[in-house]
Backbone as ProteinMPNN parsed JSONL, in Angstrom:
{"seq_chain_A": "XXXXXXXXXXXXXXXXXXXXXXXXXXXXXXXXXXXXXXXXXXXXXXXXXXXXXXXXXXXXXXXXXXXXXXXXXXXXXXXXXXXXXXXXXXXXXXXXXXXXXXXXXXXXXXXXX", "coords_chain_A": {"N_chain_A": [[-7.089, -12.961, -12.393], [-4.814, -12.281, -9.748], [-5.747, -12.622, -6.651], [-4.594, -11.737, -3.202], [-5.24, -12.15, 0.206], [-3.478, -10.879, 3.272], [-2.748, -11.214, 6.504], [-4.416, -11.279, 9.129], [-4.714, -12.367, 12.985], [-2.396, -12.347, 14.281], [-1.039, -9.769, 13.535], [0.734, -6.807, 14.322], [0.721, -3.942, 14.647], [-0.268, -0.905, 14.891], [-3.457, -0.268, 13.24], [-4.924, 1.605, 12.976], [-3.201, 4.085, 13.595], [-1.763, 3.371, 11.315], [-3.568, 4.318, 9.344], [-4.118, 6.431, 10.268], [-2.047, 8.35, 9.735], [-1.528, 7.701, 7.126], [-3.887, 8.667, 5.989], [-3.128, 11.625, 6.324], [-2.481, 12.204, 3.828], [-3.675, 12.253, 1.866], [-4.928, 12.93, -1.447], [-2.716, 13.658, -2.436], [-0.837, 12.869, -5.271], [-0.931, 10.226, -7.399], [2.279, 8.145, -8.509], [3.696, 6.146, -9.915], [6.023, 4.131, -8.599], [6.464, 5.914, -6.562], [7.65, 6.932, -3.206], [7.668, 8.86, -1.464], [5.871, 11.788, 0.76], [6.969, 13.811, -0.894], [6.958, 15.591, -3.893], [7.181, 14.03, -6.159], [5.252, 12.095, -5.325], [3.395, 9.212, -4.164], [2.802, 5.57, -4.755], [1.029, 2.732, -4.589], [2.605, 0.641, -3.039], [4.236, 2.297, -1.774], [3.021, 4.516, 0.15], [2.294, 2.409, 1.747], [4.831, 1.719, 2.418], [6.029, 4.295, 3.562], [4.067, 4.762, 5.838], [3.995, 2.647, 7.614], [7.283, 2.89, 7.875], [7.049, 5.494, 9.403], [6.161, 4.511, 11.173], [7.887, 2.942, 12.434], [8.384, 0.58, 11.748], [9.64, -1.63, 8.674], [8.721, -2.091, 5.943], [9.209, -1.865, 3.127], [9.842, -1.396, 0.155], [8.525, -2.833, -3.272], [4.938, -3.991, -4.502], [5.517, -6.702, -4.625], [7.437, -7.867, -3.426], [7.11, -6.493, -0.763], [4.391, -8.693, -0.265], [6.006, -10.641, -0.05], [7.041, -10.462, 2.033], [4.53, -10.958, 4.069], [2.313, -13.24, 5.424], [-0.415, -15.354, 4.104], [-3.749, -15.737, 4.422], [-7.206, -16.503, 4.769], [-9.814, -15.407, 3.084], [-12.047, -15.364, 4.326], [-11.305, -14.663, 6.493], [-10.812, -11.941, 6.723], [-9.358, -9.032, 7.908], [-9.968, -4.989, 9.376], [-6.724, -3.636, 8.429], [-5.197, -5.556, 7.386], [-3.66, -6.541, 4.809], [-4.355, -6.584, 0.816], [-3.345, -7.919, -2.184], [-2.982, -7.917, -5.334], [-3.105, -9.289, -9.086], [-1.651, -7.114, -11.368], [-0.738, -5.462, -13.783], [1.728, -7.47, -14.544], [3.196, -10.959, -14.555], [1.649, -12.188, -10.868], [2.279, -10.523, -7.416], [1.307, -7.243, -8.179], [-0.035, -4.725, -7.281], [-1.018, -3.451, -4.276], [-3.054, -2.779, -1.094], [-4.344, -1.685, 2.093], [-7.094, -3.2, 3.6], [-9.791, -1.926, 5.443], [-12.546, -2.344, 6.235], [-15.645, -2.909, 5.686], [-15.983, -3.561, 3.095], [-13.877, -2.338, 1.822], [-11.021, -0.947, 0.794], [-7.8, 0.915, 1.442], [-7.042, 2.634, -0.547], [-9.711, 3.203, -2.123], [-10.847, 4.3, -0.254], [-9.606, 6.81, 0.404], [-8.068, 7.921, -1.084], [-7.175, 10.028, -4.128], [-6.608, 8.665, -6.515]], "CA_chain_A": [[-6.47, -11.975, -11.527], [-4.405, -12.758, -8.453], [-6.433, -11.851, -5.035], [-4.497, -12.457, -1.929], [-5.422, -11.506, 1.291], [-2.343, -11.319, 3.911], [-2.522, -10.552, 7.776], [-4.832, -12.069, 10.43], [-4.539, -11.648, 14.56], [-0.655, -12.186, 14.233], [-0.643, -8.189, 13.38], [1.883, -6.456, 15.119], [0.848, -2.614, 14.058], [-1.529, -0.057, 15.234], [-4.205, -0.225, 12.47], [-5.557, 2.871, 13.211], [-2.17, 4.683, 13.748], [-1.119, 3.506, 10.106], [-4.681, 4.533, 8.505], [-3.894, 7.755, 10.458], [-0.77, 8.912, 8.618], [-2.058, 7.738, 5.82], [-4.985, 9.854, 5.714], [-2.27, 12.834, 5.858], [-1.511, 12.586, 2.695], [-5.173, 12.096, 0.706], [-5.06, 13.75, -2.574], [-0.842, 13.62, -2.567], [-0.467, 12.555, -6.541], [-0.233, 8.794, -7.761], [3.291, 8.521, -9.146], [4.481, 4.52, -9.909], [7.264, 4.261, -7.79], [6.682, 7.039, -5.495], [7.817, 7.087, -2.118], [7.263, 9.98, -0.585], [5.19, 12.801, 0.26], [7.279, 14.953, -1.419], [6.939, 15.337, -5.342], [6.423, 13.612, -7.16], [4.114, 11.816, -4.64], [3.115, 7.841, -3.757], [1.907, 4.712, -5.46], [0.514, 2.161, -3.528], [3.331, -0.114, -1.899], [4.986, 3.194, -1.191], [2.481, 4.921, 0.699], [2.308, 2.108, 2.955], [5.84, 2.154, 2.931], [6.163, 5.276, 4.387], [3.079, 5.077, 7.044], [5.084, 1.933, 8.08], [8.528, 3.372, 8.133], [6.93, 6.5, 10.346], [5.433, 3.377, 13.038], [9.403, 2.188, 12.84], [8.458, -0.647, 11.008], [10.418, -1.376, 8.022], [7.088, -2.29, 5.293], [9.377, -1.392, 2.201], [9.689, -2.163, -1.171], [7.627, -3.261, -4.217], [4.022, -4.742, -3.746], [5.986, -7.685, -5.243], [8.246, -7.773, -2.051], [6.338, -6.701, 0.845], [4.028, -9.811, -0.776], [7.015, -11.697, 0.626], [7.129, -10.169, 4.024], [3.448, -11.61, 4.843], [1.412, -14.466, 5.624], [-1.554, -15.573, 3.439], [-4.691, -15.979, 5.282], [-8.477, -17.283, 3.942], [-10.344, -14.181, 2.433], [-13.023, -15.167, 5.199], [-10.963, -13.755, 7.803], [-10.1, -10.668, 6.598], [-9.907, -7.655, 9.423], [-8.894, -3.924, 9.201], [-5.601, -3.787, 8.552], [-5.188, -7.158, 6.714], [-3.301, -6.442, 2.889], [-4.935, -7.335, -0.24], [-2.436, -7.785, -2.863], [-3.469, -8.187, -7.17], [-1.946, -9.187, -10.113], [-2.245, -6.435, -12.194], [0.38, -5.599, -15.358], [2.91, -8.483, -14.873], [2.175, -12.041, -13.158], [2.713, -12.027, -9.411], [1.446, -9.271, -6.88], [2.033, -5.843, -8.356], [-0.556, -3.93, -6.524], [-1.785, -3.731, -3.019], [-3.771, -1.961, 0.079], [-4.937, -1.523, 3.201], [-8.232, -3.523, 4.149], [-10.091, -1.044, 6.428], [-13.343, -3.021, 7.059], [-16.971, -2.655, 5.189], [-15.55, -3.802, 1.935], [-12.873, -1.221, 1.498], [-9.691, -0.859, 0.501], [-7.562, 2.031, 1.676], [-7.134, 3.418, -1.842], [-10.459, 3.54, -2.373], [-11.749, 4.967, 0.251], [-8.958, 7.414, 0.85], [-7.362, 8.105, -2.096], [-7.655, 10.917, -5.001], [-5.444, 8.452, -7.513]], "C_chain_A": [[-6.167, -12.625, -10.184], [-5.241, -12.121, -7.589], [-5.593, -12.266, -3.946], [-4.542, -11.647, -0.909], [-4.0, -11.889, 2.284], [-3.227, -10.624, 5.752], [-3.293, -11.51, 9.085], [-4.615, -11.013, 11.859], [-3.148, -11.57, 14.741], [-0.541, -10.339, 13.711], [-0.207, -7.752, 13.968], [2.119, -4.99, 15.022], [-0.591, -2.248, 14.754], [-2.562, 0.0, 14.401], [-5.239, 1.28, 12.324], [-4.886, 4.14, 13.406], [-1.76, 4.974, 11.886], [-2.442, 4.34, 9.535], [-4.449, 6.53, 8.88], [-3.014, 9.083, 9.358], [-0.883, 8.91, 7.206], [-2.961, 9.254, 4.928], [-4.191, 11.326, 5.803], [-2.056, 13.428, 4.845], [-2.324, 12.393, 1.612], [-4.761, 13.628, -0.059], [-3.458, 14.067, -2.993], [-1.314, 12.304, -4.174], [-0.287, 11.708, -6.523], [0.508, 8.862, -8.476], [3.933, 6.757, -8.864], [6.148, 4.883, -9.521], [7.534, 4.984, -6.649], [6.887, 6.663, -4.582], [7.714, 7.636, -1.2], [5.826, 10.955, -0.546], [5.476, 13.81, -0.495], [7.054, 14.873, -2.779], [7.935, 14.236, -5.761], [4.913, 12.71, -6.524], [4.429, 9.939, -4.234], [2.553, 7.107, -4.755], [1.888, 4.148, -4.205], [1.353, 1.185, -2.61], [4.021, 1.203, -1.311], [4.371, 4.073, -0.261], [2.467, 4.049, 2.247], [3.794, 1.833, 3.517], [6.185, 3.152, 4.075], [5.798, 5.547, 5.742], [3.85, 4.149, 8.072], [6.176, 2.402, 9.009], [8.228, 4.478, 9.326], [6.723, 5.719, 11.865], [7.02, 3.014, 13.349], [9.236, 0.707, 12.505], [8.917, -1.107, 9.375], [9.425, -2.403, 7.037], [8.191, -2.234, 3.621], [9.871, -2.225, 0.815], [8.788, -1.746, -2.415], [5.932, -3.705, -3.75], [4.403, -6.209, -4.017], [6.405, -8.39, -3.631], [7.739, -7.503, -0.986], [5.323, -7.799, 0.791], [4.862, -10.884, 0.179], [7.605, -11.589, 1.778], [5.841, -10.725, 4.76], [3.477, -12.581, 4.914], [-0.267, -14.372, 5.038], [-2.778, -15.839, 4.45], [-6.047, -16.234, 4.093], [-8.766, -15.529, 3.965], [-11.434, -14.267, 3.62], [-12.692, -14.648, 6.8], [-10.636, -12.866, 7.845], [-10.5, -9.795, 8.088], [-9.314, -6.772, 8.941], [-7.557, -4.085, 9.484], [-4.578, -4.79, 7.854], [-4.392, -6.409, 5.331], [-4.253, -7.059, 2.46], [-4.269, -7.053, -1.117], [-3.197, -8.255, -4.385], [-2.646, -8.272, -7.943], [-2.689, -8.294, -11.196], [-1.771, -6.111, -13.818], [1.292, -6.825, -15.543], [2.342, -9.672, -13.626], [3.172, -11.595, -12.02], [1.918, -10.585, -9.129], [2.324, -8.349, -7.595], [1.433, -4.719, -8.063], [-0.918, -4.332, -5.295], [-2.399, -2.867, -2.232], [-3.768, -2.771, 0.789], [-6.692, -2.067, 3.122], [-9.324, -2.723, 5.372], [-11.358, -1.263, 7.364], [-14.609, -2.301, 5.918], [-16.607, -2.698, 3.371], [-14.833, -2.892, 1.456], [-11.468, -1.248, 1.754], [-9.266, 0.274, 1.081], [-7.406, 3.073, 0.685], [-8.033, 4.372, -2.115], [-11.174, 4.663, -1.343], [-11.001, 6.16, 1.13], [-8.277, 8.399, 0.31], [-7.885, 9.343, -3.416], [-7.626, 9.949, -6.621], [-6.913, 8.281, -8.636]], "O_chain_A": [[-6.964, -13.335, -9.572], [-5.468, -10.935, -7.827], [-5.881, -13.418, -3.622], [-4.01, -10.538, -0.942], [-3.46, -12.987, 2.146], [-4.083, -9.748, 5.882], [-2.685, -12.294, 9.815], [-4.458, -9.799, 11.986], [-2.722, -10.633, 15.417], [0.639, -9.996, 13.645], [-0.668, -8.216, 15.011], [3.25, -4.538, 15.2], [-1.576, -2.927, 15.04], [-3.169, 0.855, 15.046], [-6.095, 1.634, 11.513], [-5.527, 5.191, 13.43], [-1.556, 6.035, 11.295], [-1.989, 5.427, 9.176], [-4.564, 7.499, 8.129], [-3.269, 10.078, 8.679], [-0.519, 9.725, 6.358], [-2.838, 10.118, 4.06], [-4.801, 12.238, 5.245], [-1.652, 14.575, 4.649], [-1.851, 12.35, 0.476], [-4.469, 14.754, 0.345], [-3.22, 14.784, -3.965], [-1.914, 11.233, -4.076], [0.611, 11.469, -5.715], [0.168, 9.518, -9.46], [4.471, 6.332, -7.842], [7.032, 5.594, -9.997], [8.493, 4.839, -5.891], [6.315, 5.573, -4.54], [7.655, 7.123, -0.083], [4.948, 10.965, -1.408], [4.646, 14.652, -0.84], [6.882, 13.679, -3.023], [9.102, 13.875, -5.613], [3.819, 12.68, -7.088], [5.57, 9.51, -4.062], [1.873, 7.662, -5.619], [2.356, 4.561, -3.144], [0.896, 0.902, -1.502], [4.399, 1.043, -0.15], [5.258, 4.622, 0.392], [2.559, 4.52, 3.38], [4.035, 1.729, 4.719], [6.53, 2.866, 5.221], [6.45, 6.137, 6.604], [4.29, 4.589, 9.134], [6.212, 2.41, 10.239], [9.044, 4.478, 10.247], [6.951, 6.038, 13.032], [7.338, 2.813, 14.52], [9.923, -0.194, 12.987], [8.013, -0.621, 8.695], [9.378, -3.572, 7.418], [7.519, -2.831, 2.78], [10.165, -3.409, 0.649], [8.38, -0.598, -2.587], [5.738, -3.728, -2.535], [3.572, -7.026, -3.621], [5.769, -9.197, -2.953], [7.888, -8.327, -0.085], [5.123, -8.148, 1.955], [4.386, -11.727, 0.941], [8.402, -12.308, 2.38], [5.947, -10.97, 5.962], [4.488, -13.195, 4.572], [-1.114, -13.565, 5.418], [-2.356, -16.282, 5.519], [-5.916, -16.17, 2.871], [-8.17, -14.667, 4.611], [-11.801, -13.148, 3.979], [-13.381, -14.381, 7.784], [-10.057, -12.508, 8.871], [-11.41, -9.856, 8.915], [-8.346, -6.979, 8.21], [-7.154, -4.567, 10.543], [-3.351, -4.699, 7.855], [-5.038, -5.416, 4.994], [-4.969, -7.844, 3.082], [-4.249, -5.834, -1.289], [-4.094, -9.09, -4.27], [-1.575, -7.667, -7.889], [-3.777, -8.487, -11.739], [-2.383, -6.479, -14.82], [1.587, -7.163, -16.689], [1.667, -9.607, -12.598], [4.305, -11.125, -11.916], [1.296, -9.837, -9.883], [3.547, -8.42, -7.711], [1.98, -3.662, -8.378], [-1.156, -5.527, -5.12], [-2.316, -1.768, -2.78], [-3.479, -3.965, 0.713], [-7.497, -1.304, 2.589], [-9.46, -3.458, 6.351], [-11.529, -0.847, 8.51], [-14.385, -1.206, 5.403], [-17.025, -1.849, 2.585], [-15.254, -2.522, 0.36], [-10.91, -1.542, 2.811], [-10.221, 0.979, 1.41], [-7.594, 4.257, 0.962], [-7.874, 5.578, -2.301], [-11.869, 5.628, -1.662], [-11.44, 6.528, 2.219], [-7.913, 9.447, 0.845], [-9.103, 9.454, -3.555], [-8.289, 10.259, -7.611], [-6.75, 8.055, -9.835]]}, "name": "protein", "num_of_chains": 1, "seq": "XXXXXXXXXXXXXXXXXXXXXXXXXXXXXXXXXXXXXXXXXXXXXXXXXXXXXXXXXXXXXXXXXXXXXXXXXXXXXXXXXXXXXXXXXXXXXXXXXXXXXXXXXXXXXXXXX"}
């Protein structure tokens, strides 16, 4: 399984702004492909799509593709806010989150899916 961690001090986002918006939308339906809050609901590059797109930062895509908007960093520097991207059905990232700090993902520790 792929692991990659992306982000570092080069971050350029509120981390606590995005986690905000996020948290809006706990228990909003996992739906592969989703984008929105509206129905059908979010998967996981699209959620942070959105939280993104609300900061005016343009996050969007695949987890394939926003993959290719970061920078890799060592797993020993992770910080809130950091991606963690997986290979999950097909090679190559095809899932990801939010790093939030105390070994947690934003999924997990946010999420209904």
């Amino acid at each position: 399984m792929l692991v990659e961690v992306i982000g570092g001090e080069g971050q350029s986002f509120d981390v606590q702004l995005a986690l905000d918006i996020m948290s809006q939308y706990m228990g909003t339906p996992y739906y592969f492909g989703g984008r929105s809050p509206k129905a059908p609901g979010f998967d996981c590059s699209g959620i942070l799509e959105y939280a993104f797109g609300q900061m005016g930062i343009d996050f969007s895509g695949s987890a394939a593709s926003q993959y290719n908007k970061t920078v890799s960093i060592s797993e020993e520097d992770i910080m809130p806010g950091d991606f963690i991207f997986f290979q999950t059905y097909k090679k190559g990232p095809s899932h990801v989150g939010m790093y939030i700090g105390n070994d947690l993902m934003e999924r997990e520790a946010r999420w209904s899916w």
